[in-house]
DRENRO-34470 format. One record per residue (C-alpha): x, y, z. Coordinates in steps of 0.05 Angstrom, whole numbers, plus 32768, in hexadecimal, padded with zeros to 4 digits. Layout:
<nodes>
XYZ;...
</nodes>
This chain:
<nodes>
8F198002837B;8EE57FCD839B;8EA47FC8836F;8E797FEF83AC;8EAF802583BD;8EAA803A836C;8E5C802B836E;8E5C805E83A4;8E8E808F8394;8E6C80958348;8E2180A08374;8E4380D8839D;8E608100835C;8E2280E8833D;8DF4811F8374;8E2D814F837A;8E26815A8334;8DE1815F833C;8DE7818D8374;8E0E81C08353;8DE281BC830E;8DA681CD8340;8DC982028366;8DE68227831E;8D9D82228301;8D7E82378340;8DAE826F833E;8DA1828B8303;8D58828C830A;8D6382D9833C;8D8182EF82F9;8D4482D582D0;8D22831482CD;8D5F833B82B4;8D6983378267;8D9A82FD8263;8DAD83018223;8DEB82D681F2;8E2C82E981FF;8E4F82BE81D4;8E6A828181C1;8EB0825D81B9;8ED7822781AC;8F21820F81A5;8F3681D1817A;8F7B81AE818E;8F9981798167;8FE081608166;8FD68166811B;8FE181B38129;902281A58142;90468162813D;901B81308117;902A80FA8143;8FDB80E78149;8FE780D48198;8FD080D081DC;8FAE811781E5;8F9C8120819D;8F628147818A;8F2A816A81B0;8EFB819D81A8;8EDF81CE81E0;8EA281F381CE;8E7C82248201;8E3C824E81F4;8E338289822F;8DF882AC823E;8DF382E98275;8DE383258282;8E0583588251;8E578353824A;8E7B8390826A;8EBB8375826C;8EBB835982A4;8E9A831C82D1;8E5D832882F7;8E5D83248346;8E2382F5834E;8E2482A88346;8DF98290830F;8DF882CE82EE;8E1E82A882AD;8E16826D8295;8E40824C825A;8E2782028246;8E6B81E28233;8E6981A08208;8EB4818181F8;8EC9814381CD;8F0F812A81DC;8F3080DF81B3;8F6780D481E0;8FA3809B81BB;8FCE806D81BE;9013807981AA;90078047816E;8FC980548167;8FBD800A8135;8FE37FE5815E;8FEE7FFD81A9;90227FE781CF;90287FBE821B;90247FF28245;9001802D821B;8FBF80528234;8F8B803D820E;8F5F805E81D7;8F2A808B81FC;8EF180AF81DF;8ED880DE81FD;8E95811981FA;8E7981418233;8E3A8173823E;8E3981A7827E;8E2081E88295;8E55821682B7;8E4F825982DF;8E85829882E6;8E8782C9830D;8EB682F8833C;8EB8830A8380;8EE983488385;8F25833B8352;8F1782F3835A;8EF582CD8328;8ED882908331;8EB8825182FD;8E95821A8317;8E7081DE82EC;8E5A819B82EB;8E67817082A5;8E498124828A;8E818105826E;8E6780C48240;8EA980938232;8EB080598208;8E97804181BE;8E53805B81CB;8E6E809D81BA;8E8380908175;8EC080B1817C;8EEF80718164;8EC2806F811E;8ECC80B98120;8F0F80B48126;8F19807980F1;8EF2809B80BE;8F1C80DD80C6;8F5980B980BF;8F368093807E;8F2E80D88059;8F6C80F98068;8FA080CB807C;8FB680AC80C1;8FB9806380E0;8F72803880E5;8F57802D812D;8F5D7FE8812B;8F317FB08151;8F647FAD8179;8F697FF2818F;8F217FF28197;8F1F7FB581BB;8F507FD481F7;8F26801581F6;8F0F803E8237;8EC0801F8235;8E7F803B823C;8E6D8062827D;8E5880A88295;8E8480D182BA;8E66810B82DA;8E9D813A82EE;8E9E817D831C;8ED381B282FC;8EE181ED8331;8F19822D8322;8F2482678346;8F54829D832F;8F6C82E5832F;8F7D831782F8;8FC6833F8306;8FCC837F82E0;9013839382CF;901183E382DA;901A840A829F;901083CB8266;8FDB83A18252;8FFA83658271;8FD8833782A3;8FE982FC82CB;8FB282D482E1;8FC4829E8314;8F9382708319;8F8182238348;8F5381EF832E;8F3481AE8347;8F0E8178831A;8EF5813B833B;8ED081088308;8EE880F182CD;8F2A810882E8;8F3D811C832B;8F6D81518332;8F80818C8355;8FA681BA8328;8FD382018333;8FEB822F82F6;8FEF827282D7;8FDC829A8291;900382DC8281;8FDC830A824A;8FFD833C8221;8FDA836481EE;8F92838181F3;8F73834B81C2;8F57831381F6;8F52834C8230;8F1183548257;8EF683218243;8ECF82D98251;8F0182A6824E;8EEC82568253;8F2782288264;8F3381EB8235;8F3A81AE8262;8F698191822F;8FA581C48222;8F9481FC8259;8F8B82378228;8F59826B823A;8F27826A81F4;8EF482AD81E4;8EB082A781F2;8EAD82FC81EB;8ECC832681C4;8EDC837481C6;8EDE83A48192;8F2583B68167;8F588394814E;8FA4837A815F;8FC483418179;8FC4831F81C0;8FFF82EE81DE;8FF382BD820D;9025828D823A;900E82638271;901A821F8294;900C81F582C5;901681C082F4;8FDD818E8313;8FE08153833F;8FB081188328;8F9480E5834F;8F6780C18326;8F5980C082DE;8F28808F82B9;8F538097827A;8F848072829F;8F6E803A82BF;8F9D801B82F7;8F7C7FD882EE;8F9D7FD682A6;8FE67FEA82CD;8FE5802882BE;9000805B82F1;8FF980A282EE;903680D582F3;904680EE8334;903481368313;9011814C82CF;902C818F82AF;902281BB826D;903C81F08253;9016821D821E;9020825E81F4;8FE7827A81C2;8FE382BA819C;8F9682DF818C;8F91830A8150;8F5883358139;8F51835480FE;8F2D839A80F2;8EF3837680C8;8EEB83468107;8F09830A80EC;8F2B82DF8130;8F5A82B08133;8F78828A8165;8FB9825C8169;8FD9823781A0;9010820981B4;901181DF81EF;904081B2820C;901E81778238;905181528261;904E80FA8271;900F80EC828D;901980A5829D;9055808182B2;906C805B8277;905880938240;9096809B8221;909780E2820C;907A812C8219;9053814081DF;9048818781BE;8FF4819881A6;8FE581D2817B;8F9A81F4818A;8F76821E8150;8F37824E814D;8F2782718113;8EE482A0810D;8ED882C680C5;8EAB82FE80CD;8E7F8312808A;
</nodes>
C-alpha cells in the first residue's frame, strides 16, 4: 500500500475509533444516575499446549473482560451503553519453528490490546460493538515473555533471528462489531445462536458462524467472544450446578491482516475457518471450570497444516 494511502487509512480508523469510544461513553452517561454496579469478570486462556504442544502459529492468548451495568437479569438490556465490559487481550502468534523459521513462514507477532465494548438487544437481537488499541512489535515484551517461559519449563529459545523477522512496533486501533440472535429449541435447553461479525483494524474481516448450547450451565448469561478461538467465555454466572456443552464454528473472509504482511509474500487464504467444541461445569460449592477445543484452519497460503488449540478457565470458590 503507498506510504499516504496507509498514512490515511490508519488517520481514518484512528477517529472512527475515537468516534465510537465517545459515542459508548456518552452513552452511558443517561444510565449514570442508575446504580451501575460490577457484573463480573472473565477470561479464557488458549494455548496449543492444551492440546497438541506444537508451540505454533496461533499459540497462546489470553482474553480478559471486566463488565459493569445495571443489575444482571439474565438477559441484555435494550439501551446502548447501558454495559460496558473493558476487554484487554495478549496474543504471541509463531512460527512453525519457532528458533529457526522457515522461507515462507509468518513471522513471530506479539501482540496486547486495551478497549471498552457495549451490549445490548433490540428484540431477540443482541448486539456488541467496541473499539480496541492494539500495540505490536518488541515494545510489548511479549518475545522476552515468551523466551523466559520457555526457559522455565521447556520449549525452543526465540532466537535473534526470530526476533529480528518480527511484526514491529505500531498501534493498531481496531473497530470489532457482532450482531446475533438466540434460537430456543422448544421443550430443551438448547439454543442456536447464529451470529455476523465485522473487524476492520488490526485485521479486516467480515465473518458468519453459529454456537449451539446444550445444558443450563452457560444459559442467560453475558457472554464475551474470544477473538482468537470463537468461544463464548462467562463474564456472569447463575446460581446451581451441572454441566453445559457447547459446538460452534465459523467461516470469515479476510482482507487484510497486519500479522501477515503481503510485502514479506505472504498471501492470505481465500477463506479463514474454525471449528470449536467446549464443555462448562459448575459445581454446587461454585467452583467453574471451563475447557475447549478449537480447530483453526490455514490462514496463509503456504502454512502447511490446520492446527488444533485447547482453551481453559478455572475459578475456585472459598
Amino acid at each position: 500500500m503507498p506510504g499516504g494511502a496507509f498514512a490515511g487509512n490508519l488517520d481514518y480508523m484512528h477517529r472512527l475509533l475515537a468516534a465510537v469510544l465517545t459515542v459508548t461513553l456518552l452513552s452511558s452517561q443517561s444510565v449514570a444516575a442508575q446504580d451501575r454496579v460490577n457484573l463480573g469478570y472473565g477470561r479464557l486462556v488458549t494455548n496449543d499446549l492444551f492440546f497438541d504442544r506444537r508451540d505454533r502459529w496461533r499459540t497462546g492468548s489470553l482474553a480478559a473482560s471486566h463488565v459493569w451495568g445495571p443489575e444482571w437479569t439474565g438477559a441484555l438490556p435494550e439501551r446502548f451503553g447501558q454495559i460496558l465490559e473493558l476487554r484487554i487481550n495478549g496474543e504471541i502468534i509463531a512460527p512453525e519453528n519457532l528458533s529457526f523459521p522457515a522461507p515462507g513462514d509468518r513471522p513471530f507477532a506479539g501482540a496486547l490490546s486495551i478497549g471498552l465494548h457495549t451490549h445490548h438487544r433490540k428484540g431477540a437481537t443482541e448486539f456488541a460493538l467496541g473499539g480496541d488499541l492494539v500495540f505490536t512489535g518488541p515494545q510489548t515484551g511479549l518475545d522476552d515473555f515468551q523466551d523466559g517461559l520457555h526457559s522455565v519449563l521447556g520449549g525452543f529459545d526465540v532466537t535473534s533471528q526470530t526476533r529480528a523477522g518480527q511484526i514491529g512496533d505500531d498501534i493498531n486501533p481496531t473497530v470489532v462489531a457482532e450482531m446475533g440472535q438466540v434460537l430456543r429449541f422448544a421443550g430443551s435447553s438448547a439454543t442456536v445462536r447464529p451470529y455476523v461479525e465485522g473487524r476492520a483494524g488490526i485485521e479486516t474481516l467480515v465473518r458468519v458462524g453459529a454456537d449451539f448450547s446444550f445444558g443450563r450451565t452457560g444459559q442467560n448469561e453475558l457472554l464475551v467472544r474470544d477473538p482468537v478461538t470463537g468461544h463464548r467465555y462467562r463474564t456472569t454466572f447463575t446460581e446451581g450446578h451441572g454441566a453445559g456443552f457447547v459446538i460452534g464454528g465459523d467461516v470469515a473472509k479476510v482482507t487484510h491482516s497486519e500479522f501477515l504482511p503481503s510485502d514479506r509474500g505472504l498471501q492470505l487464504t481465500d477463506w479463514r475457518s474454525r471449528m470449536r467444541a467446549g464443555v462448562h461445569h459448575q459445581t454446587r460449592k461454585g467452583h467453574r471450570f471451563f475447557y475447549g477445543l478449537t480447530w483453526l484452519g490455514k490462514e496463509f497460503k503456504g502454512q502447511r497444516d490446520n492446527q488444533v488449540v485447547g482453551s481453559l478457565r478455572i475459578n475456585l470458590k472459598f
